[in-house]
C-alpha positions in Angstrom: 0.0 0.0 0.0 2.7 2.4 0.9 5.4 3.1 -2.4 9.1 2.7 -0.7 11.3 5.8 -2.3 15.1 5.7 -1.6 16.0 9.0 0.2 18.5 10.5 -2.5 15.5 9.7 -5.2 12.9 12.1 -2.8 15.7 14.5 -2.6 16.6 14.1 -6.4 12.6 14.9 -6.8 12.3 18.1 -4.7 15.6 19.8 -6.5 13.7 19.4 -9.8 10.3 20.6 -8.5 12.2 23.6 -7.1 14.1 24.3 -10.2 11.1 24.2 -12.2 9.0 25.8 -10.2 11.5 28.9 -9.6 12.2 28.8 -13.5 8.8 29.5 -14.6 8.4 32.3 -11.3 11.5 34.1 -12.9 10.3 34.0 -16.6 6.5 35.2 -15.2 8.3 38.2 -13.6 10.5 39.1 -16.5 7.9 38.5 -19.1 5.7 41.1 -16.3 8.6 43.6 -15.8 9.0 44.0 -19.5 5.9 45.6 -21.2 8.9 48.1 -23.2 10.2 46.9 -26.2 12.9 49.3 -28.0 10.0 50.3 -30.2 7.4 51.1 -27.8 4.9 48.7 -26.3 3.9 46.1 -28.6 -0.1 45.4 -29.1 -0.9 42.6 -26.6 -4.5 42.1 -27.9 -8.4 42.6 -28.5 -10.9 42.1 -25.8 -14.2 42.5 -27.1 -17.7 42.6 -24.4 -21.3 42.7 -25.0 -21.8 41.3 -28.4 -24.5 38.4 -28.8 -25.0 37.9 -32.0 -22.3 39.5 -34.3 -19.5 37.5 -34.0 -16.0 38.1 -32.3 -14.0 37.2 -34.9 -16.0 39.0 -37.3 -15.1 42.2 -34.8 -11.8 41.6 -34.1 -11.1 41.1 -37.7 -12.3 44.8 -38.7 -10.1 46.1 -35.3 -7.1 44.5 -36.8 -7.6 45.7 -40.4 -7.6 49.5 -38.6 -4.2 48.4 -36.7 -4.8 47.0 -33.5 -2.9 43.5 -34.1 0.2 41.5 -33.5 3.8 43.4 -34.8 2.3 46.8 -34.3 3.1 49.0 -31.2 2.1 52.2 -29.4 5.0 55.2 -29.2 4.2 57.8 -26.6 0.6 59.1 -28.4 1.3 57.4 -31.8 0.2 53.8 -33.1 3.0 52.4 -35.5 2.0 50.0 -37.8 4.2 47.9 -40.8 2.5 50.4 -43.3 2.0 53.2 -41.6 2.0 56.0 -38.7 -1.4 56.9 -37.0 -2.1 59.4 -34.2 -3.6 57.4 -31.2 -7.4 59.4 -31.4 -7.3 59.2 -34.9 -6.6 55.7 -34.1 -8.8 54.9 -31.8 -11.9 56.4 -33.7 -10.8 54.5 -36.6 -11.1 51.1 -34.5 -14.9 52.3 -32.8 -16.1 53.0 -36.8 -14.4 49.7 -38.0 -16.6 47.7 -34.9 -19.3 49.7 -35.9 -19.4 48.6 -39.6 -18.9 44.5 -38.0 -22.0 42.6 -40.0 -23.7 39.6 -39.3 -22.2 37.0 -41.6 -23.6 35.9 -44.6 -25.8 39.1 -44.6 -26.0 43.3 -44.7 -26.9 43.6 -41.2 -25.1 46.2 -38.8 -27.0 45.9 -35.4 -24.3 47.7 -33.2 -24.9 50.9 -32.5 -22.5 52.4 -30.1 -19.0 51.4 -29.2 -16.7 52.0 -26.1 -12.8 51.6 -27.2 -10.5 51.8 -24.6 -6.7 51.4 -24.6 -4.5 50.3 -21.6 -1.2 52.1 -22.3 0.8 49.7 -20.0 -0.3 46.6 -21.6 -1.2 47.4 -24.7 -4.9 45.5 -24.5 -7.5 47.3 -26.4 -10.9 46.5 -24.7 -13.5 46.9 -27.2 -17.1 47.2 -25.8 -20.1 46.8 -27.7 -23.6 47.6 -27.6 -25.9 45.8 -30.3 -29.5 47.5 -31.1 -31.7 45.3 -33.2 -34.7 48.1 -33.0 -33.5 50.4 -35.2 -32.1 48.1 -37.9 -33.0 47.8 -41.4 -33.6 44.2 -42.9 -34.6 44.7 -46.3 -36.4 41.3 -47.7 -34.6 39.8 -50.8 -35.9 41.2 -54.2 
């Protein structure tokens, strides 16, 4: 019932667990103490609340076309893309338009009606929030 392990094998077992465990602390706190890259702080990523029925790719896909995605970064109060330098309003307008245009796939309909765009300067998370209003949308039947 009881498994008999040799002293030097137990203490063989704890070095390794504490190795391990103190590597991954020590990446966690340099991958934390490093949000500065040479460039400026890199894009981290899209959160995106309150949508029901438009999808979050479909979302995230119109933020990224504006800027907001992976090899871009954020230089004081400027957004630098691969193609191009944007000031961060200008930026940030751009994004709230691009998730305002997000459709329903597969047809024309555009049921958000206001968007809340937010960007953590430390991070470099863009927290998208959404508010969808199927009252005032237009469905036009097929003709």
């Amino acid at each position: 019932m009881f498994i008999k392990v040799r002293r030097d094998t137990l203490i063989i077992l704890m070095l390794a667990f504490i190795l391990i465990t103190s590597g991954r602390l020590m990446s966690y706190m340099s991958y934390a103490s490093s949000t500065e890259t040479e460039q400026g702080i890199p894009i981290a990523g899209v959160i995106i609340k309150g949508n029901d029925v438009v999808p979050t790719d479909s979302i995230r896909v119109n933020i990224n076309n504006v800027g907001f995605r992976t090899g871009s970064y954020i230089q004081g109060d400027t957004l630098i893309t691969t193609k191009r330098k944007v000031p961060m309003n200008e930026a940030l307008n751009n994004a709230r338009e691009a998730a305002m245009l997000s459709t329903i796939p597969g047809t024309g309909v555009m049921p958000i009606k206001a968007v809340d765009v937010k960007l953590n300067k430390e991070t470099g998370i863009l927290t998208v929030n959404v508010i969808e209003d199927f009252s005032t949308v237009e469905v036009k039947p097929n003709q």
